[in-house]
N, C-alpha and C positions, 0 to 999 in steps of 0.2 A: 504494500500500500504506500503510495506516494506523499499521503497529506490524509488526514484522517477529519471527517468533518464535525461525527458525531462523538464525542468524549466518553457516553455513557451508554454502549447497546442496549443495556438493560432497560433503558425507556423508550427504544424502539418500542420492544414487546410489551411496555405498558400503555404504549398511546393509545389514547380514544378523542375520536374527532366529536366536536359538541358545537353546535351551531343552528342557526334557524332563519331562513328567509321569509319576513313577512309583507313584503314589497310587494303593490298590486298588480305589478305587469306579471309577476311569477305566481305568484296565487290564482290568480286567476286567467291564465294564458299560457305564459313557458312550462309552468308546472303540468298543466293537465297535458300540455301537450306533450311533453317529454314522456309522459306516464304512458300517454297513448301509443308512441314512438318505439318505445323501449320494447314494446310486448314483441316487434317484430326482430329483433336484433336476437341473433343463436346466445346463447348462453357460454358457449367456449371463446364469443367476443370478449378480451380484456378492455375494461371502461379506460385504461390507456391508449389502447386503440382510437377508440372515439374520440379521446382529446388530442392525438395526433392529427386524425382526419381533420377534425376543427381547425389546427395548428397550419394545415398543408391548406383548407381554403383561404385563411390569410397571406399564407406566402402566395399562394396564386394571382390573389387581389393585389396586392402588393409590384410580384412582376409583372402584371398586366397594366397596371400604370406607367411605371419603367420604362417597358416595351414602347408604350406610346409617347410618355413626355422625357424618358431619360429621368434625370435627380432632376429636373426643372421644378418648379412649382408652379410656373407662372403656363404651365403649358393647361391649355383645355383639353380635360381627357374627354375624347369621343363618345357619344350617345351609347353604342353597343356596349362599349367596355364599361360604361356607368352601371347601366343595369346589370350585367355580367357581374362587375364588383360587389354591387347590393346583393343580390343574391345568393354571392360566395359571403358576405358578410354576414345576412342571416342565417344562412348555414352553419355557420361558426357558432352563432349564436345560439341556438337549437342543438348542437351538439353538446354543447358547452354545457348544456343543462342534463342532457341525458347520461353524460360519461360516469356520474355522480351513482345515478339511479342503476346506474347497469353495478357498477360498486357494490353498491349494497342487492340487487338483486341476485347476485354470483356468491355473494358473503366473502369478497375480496377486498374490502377497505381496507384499505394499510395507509402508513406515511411516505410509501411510494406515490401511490394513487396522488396526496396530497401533494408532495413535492413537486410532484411531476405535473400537476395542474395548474398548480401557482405557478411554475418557473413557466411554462408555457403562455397562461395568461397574461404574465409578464412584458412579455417578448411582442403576445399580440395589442397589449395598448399600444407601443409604439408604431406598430405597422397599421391598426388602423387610425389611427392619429394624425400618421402622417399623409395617409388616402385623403383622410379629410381635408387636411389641409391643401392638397394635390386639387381638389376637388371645388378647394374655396377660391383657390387661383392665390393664394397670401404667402409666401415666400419670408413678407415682412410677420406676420404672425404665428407661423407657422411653430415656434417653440412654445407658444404661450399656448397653442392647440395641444401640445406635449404635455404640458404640466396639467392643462385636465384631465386630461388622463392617468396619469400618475397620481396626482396629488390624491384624490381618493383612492385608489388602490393602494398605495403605500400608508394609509393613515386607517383602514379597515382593516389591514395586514398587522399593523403596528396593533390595534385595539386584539384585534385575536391572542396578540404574543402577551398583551400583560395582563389580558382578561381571560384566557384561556377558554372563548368559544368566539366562533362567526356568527355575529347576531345581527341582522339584517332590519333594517326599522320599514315604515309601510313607504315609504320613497328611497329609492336607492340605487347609488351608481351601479352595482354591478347590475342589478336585472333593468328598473326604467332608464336607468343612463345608457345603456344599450341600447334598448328597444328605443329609443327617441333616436338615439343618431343613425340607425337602420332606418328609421321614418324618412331624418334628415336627408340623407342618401336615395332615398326613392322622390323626398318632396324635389331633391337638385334637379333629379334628372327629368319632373315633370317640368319644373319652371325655369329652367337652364340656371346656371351659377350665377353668368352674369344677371339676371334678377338681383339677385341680393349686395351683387357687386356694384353697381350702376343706379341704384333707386336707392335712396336715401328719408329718412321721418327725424325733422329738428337741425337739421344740419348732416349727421350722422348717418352711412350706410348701415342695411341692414345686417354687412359680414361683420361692420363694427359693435351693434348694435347685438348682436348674435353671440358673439364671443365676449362681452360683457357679462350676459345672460350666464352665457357658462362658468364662465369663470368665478362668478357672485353662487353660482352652484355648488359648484365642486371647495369654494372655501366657506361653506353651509355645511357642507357634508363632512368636512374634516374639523371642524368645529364639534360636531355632533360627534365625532370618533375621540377625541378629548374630553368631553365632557363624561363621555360613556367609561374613560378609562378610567377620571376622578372620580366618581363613582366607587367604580368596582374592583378597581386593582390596587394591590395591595403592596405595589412597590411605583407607586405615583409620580415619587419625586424622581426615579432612577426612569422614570418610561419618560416621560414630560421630557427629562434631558436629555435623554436619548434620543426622543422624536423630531430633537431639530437638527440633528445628522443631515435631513433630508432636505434643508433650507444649503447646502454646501451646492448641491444641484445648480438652484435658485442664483446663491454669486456667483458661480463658474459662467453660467448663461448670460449671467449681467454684464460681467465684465467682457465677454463675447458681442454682446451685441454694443455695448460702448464703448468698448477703450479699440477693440481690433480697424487695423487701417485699412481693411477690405474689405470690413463689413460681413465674415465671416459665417455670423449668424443669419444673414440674409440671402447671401451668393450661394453658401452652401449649405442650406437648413436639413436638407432628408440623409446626408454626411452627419449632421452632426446631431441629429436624433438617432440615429445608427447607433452614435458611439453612446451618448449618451442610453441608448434602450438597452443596449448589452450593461453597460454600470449597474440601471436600473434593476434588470432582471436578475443580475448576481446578487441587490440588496436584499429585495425580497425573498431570496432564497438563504439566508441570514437569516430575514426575521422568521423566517420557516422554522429553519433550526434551534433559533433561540427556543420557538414556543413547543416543538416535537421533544426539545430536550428541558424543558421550563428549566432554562436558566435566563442571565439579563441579555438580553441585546444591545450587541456591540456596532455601532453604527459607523458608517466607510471604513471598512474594511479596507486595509492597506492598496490590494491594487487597484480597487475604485477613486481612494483618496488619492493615489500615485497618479493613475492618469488624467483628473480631475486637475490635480496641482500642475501637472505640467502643461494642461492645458492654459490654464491661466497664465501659467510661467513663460512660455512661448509667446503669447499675445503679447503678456507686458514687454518684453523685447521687443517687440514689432512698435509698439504703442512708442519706445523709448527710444526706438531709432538702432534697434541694435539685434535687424533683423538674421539669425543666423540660420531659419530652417524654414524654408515656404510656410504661410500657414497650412493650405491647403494639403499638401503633402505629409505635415505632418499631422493633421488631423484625422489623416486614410490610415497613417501609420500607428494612431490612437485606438484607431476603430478595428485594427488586427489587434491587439492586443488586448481591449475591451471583450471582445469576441474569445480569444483564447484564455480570457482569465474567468469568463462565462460557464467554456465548454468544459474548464478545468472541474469546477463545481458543479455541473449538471453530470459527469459521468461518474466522480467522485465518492458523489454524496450518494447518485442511485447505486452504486459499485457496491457502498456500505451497506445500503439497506438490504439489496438484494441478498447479500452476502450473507447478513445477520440474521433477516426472518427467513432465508431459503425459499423466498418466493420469485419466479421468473419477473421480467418488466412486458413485455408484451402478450404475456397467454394468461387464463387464467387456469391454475392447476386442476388436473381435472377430477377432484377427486371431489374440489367445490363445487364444478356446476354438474356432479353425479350425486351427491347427495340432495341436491335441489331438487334436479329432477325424479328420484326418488321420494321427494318428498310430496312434491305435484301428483 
């Protein structure tokens, strides 16, 4: 073993996952319809599978914008590929919600299951994050499209780790903040983009006026993941502090979009959500661990803090006149490295687990879904 993630095996085998979604688009929508869904999926499907599928409609969404506008932002992605994206988007969507249920209909919940869903989910804010932003034609916006995404997922993650369950309130990013930007996504492509780009109410367009919207959201929703930890968790002062790790993001992008001499955060925004989405998805796979292992969380993590610091450290040379490494170049050279310090922790960690409960990652054993269906 190269790097060891989990210290304690012994709370592999005592995890239990505790959670509840009471948010109405999933109650009364994603839920039934998942339930409905599931009945047809075999039994010897691992609900990793499913969240792979899920994982493989966002990359497709993803390169299918590529394909058409390159890393542009400012390109109009085409009517077919719109719908195509939507689509693949709900798709994802819909999986997302079944992978769970197949879970527990096989009697296969583990903290694989988990890891592997958060580290994937991870992955997909950024990618569809940055469709949207592809989509809004904002280039100039396009990281603050980032941070909605993140900012609740990272702040419900966090509440999980020191509250020890996913408690989901009747409004909430992960099911209606979904389901609304799958709306959003089918409203673009009835009204075209330019609508919202070009029509304005008080001075103000409506992509301006839209990402206000969101943004006054998703810092509602993460307010509500604080208050819910002061509340409940019983190490307040150590989460609290630990929870503004995640504001290090916040000044890296600052100083990106103000001090860089080329505008770095504009020219190259789906580059530097790239790098930035691999940091991201290594964090949350941290607070995974903290809370599978209920110890504290440790936030930026050395090579997130590393590539994060030298991002800013590189800028400020450029800023000071004391350009020694492309920005641009070196920020591809971030996003390798982002990416390997990623992959390192996603094979790592499922390495351990598998290792330690002796469960496969992609089948379910079948020994689970034979006493199922003996039980049926």
């Amino acid at each position: 073993m190269v790097f060891k993630y989990f210290a304690d095996s012994k709370k592999l085998h005592e995890y239990k996952f505790l959670g509840s979604d009471m948010s109405l688009s999933y109650v009364y929508l994603l839920s039934p319809l998942a339930n409905y869904l599931v009945q047809f999926i075999p039994l010897w499907v691992s609900a990793n599978i499913i969240t792979l599928l899920g994982h493989i409609s966002c990359v497709l969404m993803y390169l299918l914008t590529v394909y058409h506008c390159g890393m542009e932002l400012e390109c109009r992605i085409p009517d077919n590929t719109m719908i195509i994206c939507t689509c693949l988007y709900m798709a994802w969507l819909i999986l997302d919600n079944i992978d769970g249920k197949q879970a527990r209909r096989t009697h296969s919940s583990s903290p694989l299951g988990l890891m592997f869903d958060h580290q994937v989910d991870a992955l997909n804010v950024t990618i569809t994050t940055s469709y949207f932003a592809n989509m809004m034609m904002g280039p100039n916006i396009a990281i603050y499209i980032w941070f909605v995404g993140t900012i609740p997922f990272y702040y419900t993650t966090w509440e999980e780790t020191y509250t020890g369950s996913m408690n989901f309130p009747f409004i909430s990013a992960a099911s209606d903040g979904c389901l609304i930007l799958g709306i959003f996504t089918f409203a673009f492509y009835m009204i075209t983009p330019e609508f919202i780009i070009h029509n304005a109410f008080m001075g103000y367009s409506y992509r301006t006026l839209l990402l206000v919207v969101m943004l006054v959201s998703t810092i509602s929703i993460a307010f509500y993941n604080v208050c819910m930890v002061i509340i409940n968790s019983k190490r307040k002062f150590h989460a609290l502090l630990h929870g503004t790790g995640f504001w290090y993001y916040a000044f890296c992008c600052a100083n990106l979009i103000y001090f860089s001499p080329s505008s770095i955060a504009v020219t190259a925004p789906k580059e530097l959500m790239l790098c930035l989405g691999f940091c991201f998805a290594r964090e949350i796979g941290y607070l995974q661990i903290a809370h599978v292992m209920d110890t504290d969380y440790t936030p930026l993590n050395w090579p997130n803090f590393t590539i994060l610091s030298l991002l800013i450290f590189n800028n400020s040379l450029h800023a000071w006149g004391f350009p020694i490494i492309d920005e641009y170049l070196f920020l591809v050279f971030m996003i390798v490295a982002a990416f390997l310090s990623y992959a390192h922790l996603v094979y790592y960690a499922s390495k351990e687990i598998t290792e330690t409960l002796e469960i496969p990652i992609f089948a379910v054993p079948s020994n689970y879904y034979t006493e199922r269906k003996d039980k049926n």
